[in-house]
VEXDREN-2710 file (C-alpha; in Angstrom, 1 decimal):
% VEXDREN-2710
k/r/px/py/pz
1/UNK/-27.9/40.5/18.8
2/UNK/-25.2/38.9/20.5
3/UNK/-27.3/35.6/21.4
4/UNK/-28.4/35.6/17.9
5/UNK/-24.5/35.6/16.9
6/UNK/-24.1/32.8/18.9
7/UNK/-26.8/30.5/17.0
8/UNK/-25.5/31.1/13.6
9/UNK/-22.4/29.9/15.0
10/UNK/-23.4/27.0/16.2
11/UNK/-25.0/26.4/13.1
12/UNK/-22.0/26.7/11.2
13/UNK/-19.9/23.9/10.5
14/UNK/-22.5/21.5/9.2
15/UNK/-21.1/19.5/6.1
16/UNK/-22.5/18.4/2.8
17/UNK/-19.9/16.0/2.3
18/UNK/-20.5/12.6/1.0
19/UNK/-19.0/9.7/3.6
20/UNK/-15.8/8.8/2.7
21/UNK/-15.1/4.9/2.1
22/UNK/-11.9/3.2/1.1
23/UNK/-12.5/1.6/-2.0
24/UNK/-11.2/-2.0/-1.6
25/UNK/-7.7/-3.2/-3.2
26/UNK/-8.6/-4.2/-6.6
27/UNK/-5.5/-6.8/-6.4
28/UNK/-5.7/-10.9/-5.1
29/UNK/-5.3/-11.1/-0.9
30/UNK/-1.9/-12.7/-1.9
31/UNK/1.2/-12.9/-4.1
32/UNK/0.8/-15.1/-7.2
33/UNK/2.7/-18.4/-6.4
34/UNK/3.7/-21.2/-9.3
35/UNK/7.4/-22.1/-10.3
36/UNK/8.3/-18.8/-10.6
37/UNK/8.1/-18.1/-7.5
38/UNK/9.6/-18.6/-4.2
39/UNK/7.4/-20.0/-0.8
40/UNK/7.3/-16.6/1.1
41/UNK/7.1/-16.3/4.7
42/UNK/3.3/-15.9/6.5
43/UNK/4.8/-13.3/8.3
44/UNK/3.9/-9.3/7.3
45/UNK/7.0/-7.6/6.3
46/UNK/9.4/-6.8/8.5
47/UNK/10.3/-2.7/9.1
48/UNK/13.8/-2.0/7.7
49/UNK/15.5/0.8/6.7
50/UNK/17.9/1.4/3.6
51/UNK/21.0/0.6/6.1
52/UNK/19.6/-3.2/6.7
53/UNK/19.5/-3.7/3.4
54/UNK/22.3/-2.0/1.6
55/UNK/24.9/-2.9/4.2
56/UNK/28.5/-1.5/2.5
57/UNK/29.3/1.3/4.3
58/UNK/30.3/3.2/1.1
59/UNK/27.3/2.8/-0.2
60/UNK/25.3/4.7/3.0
61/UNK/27.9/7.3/2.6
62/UNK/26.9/8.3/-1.1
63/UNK/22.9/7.4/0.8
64/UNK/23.5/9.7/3.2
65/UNK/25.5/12.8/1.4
66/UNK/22.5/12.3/-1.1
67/UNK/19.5/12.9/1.2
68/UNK/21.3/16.4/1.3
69/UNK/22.4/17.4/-1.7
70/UNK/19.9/15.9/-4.1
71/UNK/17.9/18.5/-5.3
72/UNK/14.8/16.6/-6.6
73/UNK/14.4/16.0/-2.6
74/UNK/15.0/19.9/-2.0
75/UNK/12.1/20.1/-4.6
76/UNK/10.1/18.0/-2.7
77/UNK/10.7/19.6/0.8
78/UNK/9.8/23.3/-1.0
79/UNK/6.7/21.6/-2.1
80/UNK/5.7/20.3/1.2
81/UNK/6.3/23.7/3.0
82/UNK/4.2/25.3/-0.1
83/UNK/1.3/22.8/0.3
84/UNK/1.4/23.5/4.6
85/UNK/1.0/27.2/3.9
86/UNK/-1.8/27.0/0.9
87/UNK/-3.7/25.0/3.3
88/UNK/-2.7/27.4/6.6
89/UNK/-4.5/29.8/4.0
90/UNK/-7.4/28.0/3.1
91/UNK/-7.7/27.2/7.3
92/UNK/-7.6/30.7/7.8
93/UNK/-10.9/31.4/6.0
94/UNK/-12.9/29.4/8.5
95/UNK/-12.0/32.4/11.6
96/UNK/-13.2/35.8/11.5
97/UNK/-10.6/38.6/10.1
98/UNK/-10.2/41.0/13.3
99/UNK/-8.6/44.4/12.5
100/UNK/-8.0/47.4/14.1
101/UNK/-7.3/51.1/13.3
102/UNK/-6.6/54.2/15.7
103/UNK/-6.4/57.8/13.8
104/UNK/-6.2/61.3/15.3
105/UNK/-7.3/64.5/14.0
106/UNK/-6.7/68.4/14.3
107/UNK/-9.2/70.8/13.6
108/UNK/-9.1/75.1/13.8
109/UNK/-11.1/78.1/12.0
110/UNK/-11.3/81.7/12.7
111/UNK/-13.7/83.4/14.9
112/UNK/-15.9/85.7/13.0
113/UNK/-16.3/88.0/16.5
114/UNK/-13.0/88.5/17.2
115/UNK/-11.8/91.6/16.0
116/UNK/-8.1/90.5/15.9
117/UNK/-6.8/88.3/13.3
118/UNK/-5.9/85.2/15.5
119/UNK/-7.4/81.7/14.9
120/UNK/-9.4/80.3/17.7
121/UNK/-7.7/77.0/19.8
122/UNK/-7.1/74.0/17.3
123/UNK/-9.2/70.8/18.3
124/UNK/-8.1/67.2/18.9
125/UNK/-9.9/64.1/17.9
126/UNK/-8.7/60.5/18.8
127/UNK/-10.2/57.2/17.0
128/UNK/-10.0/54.1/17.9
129/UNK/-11.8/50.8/16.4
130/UNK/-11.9/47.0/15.9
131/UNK/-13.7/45.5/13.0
132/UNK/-15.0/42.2/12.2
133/UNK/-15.3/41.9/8.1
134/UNK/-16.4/39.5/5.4
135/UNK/-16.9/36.3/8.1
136/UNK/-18.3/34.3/6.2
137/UNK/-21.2/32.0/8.8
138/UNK/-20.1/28.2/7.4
139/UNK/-24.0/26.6/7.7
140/UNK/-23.1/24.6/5.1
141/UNK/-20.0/23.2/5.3
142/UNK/-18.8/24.5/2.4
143/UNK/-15.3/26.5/3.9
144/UNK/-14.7/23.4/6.0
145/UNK/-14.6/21.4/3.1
146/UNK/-12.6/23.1/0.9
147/UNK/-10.0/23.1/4.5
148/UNK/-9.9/19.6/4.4
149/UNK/-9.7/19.5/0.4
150/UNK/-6.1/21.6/0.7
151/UNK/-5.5/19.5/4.1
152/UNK/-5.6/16.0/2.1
153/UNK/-3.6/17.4/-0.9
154/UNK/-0.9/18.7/1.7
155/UNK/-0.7/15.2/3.0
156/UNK/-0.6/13.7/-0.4
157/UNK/2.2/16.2/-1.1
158/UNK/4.2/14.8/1.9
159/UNK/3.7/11.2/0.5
160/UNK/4.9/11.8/-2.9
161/UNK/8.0/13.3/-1.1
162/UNK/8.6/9.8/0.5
163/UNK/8.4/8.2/-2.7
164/UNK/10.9/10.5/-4.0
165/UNK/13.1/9.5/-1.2
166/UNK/12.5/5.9/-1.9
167/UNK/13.0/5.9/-5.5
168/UNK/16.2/8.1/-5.2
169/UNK/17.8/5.7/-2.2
170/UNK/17.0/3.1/-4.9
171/UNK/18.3/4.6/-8.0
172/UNK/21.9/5.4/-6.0
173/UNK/22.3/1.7/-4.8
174/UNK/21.5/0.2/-8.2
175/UNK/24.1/3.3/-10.1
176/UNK/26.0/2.1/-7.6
177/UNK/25.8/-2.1/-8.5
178/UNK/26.1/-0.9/-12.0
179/UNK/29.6/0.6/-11.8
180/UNK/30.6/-2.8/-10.2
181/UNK/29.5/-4.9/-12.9
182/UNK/30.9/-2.5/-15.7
183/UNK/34.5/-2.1/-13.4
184/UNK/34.1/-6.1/-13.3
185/UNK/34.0/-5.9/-17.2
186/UNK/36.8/-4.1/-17.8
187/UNK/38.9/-6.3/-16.3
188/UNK/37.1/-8.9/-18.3
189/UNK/38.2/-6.9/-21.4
190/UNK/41.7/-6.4/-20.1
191/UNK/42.3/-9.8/-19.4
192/UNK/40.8/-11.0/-23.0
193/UNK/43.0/-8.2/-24.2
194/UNK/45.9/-9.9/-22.8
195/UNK/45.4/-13.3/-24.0
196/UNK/44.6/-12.2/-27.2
197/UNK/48.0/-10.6/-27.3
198/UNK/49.7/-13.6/-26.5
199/UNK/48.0/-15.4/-29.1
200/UNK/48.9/-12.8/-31.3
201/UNK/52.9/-13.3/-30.8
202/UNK/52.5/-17.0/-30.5
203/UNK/50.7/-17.3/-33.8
204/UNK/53.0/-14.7/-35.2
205/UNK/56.1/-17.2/-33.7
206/UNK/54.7/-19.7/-35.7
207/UNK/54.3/-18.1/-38.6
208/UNK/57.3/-17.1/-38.7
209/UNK/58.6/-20.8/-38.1
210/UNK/56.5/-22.1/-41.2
211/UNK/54.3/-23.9/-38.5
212/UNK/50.7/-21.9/-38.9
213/UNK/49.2/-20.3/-41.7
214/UNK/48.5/-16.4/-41.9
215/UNK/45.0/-16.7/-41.5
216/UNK/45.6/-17.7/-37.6
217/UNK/47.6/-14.7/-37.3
218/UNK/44.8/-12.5/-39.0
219/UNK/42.1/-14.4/-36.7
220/UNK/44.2/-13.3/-33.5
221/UNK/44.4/-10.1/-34.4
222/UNK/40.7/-9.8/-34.7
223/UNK/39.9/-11.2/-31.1
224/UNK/42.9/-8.9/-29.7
225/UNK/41.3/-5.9/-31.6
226/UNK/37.7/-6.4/-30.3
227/UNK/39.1/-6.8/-26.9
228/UNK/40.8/-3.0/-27.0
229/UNK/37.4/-1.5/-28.2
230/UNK/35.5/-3.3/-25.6
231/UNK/38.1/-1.6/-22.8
232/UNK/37.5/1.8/-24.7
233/UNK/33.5/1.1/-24.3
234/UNK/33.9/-0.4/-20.5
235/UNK/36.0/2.8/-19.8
236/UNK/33.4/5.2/-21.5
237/UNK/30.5/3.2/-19.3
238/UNK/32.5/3.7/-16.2
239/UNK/33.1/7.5/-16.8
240/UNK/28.9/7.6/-17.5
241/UNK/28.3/5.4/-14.1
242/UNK/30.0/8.3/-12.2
243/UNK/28.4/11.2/-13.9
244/UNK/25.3/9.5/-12.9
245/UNK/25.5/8.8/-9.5
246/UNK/27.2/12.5/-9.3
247/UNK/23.9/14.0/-10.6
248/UNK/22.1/11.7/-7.8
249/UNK/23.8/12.4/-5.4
250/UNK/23.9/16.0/-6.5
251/UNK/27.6/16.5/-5.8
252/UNK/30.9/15.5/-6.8
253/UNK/31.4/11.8/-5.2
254/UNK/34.8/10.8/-3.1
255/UNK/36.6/7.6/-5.6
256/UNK/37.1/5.9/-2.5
257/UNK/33.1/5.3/-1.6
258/UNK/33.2/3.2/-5.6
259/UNK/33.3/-0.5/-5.5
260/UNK/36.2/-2.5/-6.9
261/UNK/33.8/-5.0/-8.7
262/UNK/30.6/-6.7/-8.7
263/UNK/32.0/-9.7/-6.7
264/UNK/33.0/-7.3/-4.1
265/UNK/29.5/-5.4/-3.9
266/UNK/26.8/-7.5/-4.7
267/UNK/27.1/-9.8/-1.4
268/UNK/26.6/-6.3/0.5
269/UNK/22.7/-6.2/-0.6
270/UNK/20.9/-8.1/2.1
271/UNK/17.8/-10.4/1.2
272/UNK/14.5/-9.1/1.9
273/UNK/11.6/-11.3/2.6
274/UNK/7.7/-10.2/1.4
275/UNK/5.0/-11.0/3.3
276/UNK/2.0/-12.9/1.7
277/UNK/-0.6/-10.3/2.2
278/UNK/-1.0/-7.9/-0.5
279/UNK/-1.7/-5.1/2.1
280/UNK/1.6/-4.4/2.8
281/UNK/1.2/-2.4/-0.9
282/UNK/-1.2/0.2/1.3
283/UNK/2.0/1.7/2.9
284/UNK/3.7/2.7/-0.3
285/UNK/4.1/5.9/-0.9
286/UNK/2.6/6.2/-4.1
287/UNK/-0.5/4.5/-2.8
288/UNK/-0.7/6.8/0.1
289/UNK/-0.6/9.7/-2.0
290/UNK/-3.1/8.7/-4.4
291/UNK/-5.4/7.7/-1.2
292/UNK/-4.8/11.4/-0.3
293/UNK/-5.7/12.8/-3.4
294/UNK/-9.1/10.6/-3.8
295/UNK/-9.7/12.4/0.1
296/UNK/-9.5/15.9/-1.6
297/UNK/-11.7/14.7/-4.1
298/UNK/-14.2/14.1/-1.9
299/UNK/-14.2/17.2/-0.2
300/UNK/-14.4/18.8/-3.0
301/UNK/-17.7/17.9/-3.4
302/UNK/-18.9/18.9/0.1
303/UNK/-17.8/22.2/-0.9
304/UNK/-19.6/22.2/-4.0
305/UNK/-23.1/21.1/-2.5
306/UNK/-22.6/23.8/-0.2
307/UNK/-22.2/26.2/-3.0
308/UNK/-25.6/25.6/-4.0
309/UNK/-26.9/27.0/-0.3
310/UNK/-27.0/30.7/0.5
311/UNK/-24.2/32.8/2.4
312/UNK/-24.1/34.2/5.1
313/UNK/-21.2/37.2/6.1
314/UNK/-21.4/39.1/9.1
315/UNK/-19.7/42.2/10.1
316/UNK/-19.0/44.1/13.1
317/UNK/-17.4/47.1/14.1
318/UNK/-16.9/48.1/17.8
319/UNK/-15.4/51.7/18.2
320/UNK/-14.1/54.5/20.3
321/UNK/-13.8/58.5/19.5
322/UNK/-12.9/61.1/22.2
323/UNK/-12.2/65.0/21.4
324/UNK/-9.2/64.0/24.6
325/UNK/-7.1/61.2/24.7
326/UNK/-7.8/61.5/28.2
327/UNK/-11.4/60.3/27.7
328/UNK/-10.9/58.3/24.8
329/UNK/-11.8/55.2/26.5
330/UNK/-14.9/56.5/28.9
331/UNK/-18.3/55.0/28.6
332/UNK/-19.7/58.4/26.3
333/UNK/-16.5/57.5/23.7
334/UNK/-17.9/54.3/22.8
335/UNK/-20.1/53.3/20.0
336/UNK/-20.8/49.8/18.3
337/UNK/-22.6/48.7/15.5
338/UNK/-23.0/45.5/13.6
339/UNK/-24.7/44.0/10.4
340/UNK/-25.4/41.0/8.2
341/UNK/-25.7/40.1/4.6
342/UNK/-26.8/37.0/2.7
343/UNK/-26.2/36.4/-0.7
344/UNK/-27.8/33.2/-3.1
345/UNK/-27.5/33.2/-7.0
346/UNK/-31.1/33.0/-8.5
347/UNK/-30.0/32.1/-11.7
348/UNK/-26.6/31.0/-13.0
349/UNK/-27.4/28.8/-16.1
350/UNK/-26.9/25.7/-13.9
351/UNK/-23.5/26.6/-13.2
352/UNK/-23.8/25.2/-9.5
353/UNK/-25.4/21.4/-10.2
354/UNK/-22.4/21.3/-13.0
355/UNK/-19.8/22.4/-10.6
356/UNK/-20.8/19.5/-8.0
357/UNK/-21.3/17.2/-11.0
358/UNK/-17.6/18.1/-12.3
359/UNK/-16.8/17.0/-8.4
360/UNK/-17.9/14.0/-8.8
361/UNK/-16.7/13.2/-11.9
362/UNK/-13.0/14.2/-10.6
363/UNK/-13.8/11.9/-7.3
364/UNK/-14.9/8.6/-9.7
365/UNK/-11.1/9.4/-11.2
366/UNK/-9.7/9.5/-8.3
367/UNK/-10.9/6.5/-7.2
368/UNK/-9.9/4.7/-10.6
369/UNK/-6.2/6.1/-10.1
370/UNK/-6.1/5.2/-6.8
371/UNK/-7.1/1.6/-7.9
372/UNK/-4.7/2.0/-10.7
373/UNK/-1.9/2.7/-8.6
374/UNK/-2.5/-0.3/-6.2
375/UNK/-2.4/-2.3/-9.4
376/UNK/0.5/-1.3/-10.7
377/UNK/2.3/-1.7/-6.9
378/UNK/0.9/-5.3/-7.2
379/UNK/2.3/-6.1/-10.6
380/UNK/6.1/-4.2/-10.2
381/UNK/6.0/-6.6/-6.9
382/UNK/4.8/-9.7/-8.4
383/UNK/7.7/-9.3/-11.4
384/UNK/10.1/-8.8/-8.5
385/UNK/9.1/-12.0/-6.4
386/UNK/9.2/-14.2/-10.1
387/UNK/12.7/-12.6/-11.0
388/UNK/14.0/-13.8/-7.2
389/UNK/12.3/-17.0/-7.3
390/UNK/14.5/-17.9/-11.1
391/UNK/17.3/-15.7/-10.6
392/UNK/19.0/-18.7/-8.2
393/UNK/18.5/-21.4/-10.8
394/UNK/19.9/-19.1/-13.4
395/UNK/22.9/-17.8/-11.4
396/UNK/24.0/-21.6/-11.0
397/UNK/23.3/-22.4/-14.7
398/UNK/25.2/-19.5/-15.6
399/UNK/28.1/-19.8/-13.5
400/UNK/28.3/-23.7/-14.1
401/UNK/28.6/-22.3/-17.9
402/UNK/31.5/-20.2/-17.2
403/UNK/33.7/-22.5/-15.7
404/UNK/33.0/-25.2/-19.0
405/UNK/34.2/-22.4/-21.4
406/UNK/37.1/-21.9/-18.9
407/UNK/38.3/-25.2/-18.7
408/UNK/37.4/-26.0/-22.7
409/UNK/39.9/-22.5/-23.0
410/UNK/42.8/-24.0/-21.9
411/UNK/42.2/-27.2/-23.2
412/UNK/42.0/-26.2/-26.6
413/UNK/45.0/-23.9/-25.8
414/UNK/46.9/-26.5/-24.7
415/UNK/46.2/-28.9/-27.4
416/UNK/47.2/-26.2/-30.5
417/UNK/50.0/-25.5/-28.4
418/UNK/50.8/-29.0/-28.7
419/UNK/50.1/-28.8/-32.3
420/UNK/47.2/-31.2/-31.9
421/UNK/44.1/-29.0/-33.0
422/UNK/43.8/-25.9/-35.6
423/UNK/43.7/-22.1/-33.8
424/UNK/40.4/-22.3/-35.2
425/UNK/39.0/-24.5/-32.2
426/UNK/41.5/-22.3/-29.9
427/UNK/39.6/-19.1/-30.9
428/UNK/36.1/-20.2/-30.4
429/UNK/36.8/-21.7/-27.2
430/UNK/38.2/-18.3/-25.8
431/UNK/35.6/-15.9/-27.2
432/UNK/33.0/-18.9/-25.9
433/UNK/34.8/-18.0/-22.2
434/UNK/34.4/-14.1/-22.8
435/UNK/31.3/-14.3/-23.5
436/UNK/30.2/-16.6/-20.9
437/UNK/32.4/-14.0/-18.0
438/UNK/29.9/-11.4/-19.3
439/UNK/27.0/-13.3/-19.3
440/UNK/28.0/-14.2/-15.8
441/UNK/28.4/-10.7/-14.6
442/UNK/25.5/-9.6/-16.3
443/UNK/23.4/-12.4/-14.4
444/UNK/25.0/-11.5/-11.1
445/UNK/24.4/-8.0/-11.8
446/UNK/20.3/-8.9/-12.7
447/UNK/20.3/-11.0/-8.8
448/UNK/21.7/-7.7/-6.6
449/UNK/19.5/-5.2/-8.6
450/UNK/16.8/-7.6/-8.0
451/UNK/16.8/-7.4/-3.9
452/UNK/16.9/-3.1/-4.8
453/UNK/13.6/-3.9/-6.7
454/UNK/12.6/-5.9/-4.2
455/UNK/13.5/-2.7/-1.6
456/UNK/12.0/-0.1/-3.9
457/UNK/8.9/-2.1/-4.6
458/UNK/7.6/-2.8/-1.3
459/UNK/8.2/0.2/0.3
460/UNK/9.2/-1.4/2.8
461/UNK/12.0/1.3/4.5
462/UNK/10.4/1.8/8.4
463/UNK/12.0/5.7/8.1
464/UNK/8.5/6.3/5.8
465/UNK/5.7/4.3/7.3
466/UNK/5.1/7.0/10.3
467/UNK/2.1/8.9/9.4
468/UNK/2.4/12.3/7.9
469/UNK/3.0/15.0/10.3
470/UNK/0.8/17.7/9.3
471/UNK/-0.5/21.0/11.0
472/UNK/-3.0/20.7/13.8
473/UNK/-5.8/19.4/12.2
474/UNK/-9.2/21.6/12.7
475/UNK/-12.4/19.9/13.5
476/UNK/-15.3/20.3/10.4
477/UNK/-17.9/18.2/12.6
478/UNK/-21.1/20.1/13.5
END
């Protein structure tokens, strides 16, 4: 019996999956290149982390107290510790379930000689027994498959937690730029509000002087109006910008970790250089995931080609009885006994060959989103690299544009001043100048997000490259 034990053992563990191969990146061996784009380096990206790239120290603060608080990532860490045990669970099918029991019993009755009414000495019986039940003999495959179905999908769960972390350390720094640009324009706004009430009480001074009509008084007024609703909006973004990064961060935020303006924080985001080679998209975490997920897939179908085989359980129970505790574990208290049973459906309507047909299909679309998924890494990266090869160009255009409108501003000021030109040309020249300090900030704003894309894009933080750390993994070769 025993030796016979042992061969179905070493049967078990055969499996019926197909071999797994990574499909190949459906995406060119290299960024697309062209005047929209920069040269990039030969080199393969270099491992940083969210601290070499967002270098104000405010900004690792909110970083930091938000890899705590946020509670998308405590939804991702309960997910991970849920996946672990489902597949602890499934693992645990693959070793037999050992249990044991121990009872006692008492026993009397009366003596029908005895002429007195006493009962006759109460008896004692001790059990004691260990049972092997439902182990299910895996010639197959079909348990170890299934193991490494809910081992994959526990690894694909850890990934999608790292892309949670990425997309939130991203999301914080660019909440973050954005409060500097809009504090930048409010003090755009204030100032405009300011000139445009000392246009107001010039043009009103010269009204009342007989030197400009009303209408340049009326026209002042407008620019000085639009100016105060603009500080109402900029005031209204900047209360928004802080209940955003408060839900990111997942807790009130300290005043004193909030930039001052965009000048002040953009030159805090640190370039970051992409490598030529398209690989470098493998280590997203997205990508990993979905590689994951296509690995479950593919078990699956092990498991259901092994489905179509018979199964075998085996049983055991090895047990011990003794009238005296005493003797409860002498040679005559022991007993043993053992059995099999196999099991095959003769007929289920072709429900088998469907369910490993239904595998396949969900492998083939597995594979298509894990292909899709490199695709998209490639394109959000290529739209990245164009943005930072034009963003320069425009930045200089745009800034070269600012200081024109400045210096047209206070000629045209000077010159109605001076009584030489209508407030006509003196009010298009200073709403030309707002606009163009907007447009300015806005561009600025466009260049710092850009390096976050760039940092969100490439998954490029080191903190996530490491391999999953997953529970002991348990050999399924026969």
């Amino acid at each position: 019996m025993t030796m016979g034990v042992m061969a179905a053992l070493a049967l078990a563990g055969c499996s019926m999956e197909p071999k797994y191969i990574q499909p190949a990146a459906p995406v060119p061996p290299g960024w697309p290149v062209g005047d929209a784009y920069l040269r990039q380096s030969e080199a393969a990206l270099p491992a940083v982390t969210y601290r070499d790239i967002f270098r104000d120290a405010r900004l690792q603060k909110l970083i930091e107290q938000a890899l705590t608080e946020n509670r998308d990532l405590r939804l991702a860490a309960a997910n991970i510790r849920a996946a672990r045990e489902q597949y602890r669970i499934q693992r645990a099918d693959r070793l037999p379930d050992v249990s044991a029991g121990a009872g006692a019993t008492v026993s009397g009755g009366q003596s029908s000689n005895s002429a007195a009414s006493s009962g006759s000495d109460p008896r004692t019986r001790f059990t004691a027994d260990v049972g092997i039940t439902g182990f299910e003999l895996d010639l197959f495959g079909r348990v170890a498959s299934l193991t490494r179905a809910e081992q994959n999908r526990y690894f694909a769960t850890e990934a999608g937690a790292r892309a949670t972390y990425l997309t939130l350390v991203g999301d914080i720094a660019s909440a973050w730029l954005t409060y500097a640009a809009d504090a930048s324009l409010l003090q755009i706004a204030q100032d405009t509000a300011a000139n445009a009430g000392n246009s107001v009480r010039l043009t009103r001074a010269r009204l009342q002087g007989g030197i400009a009509p009303r209408t340049d008084l009326r026209q002042a007024e407008q620019v000085l109006e639009g100016a105060r609703a603009d500080l109402a909006e900029q005031r209204t973004a900047l209360a928004q910008d802080i209940n955003a990064l408060q839900l990111l961060v997942g807790a009130p935020i300290d005043p004193a970790l909030l930039p001052k303006s965009l000048d002040e924080a953009a030159p805090t985001i640190a370039e970051l250089p992409a490598g030529v080679d398209s690989g470098v998209l493998l280590r997203r975490p997205d990508v990993v995931q979905a590689e994951y997920q296509l690995r479950a897939a593919n078990a699956e179908i092990g498991a259901a080609r092994a489905a179509l085989f018979p199964r075998i359980s085996l049983t055991g129970l090895l047990g011990l009885a003794s009238n005296a505790l005493t003797g409860l574990f002498s040679g005559s208290g022991f007993n043993w006994s053992a059995g099999g049973d196999a099991s095959y459906s003769i007929f289920n309507a072709g429900a088998g060959k469907a369910n490993v047909r239904l595998s396949e299909a969900q492998r083939d679309a597995a594979v298509a989103s894990y292909e899709r998924a490199i695709q998209s890494a490639f394109r959000e990266v290529a739209d990245a690299l164009a943005r930072r090869g034009t963003i320069t160009e425009q930045l200089r255009a745009t800034q070269a544009q600012e200081s024109a409108a400045a210096d047209t501003f206070r000629l045209a000021e000077a010159r109605y001043r001076g009584g030489i030109d209508t407030f006509l040309s003196s009010l298009d020249a200073q709403r030309s100048l707002y606009s163009a300090r907007r447009t300015l900030v806005n561009t600025r704003l466009v260049q710092a997000s850009n390096l976050v894309t760039l940092y969100r894009t490439l998954g490029g933080d080191s903190l996530l490259q490491a391999t999953p750390q997953g529970p002991e993994t348990v050999s399924t070769q026969p």
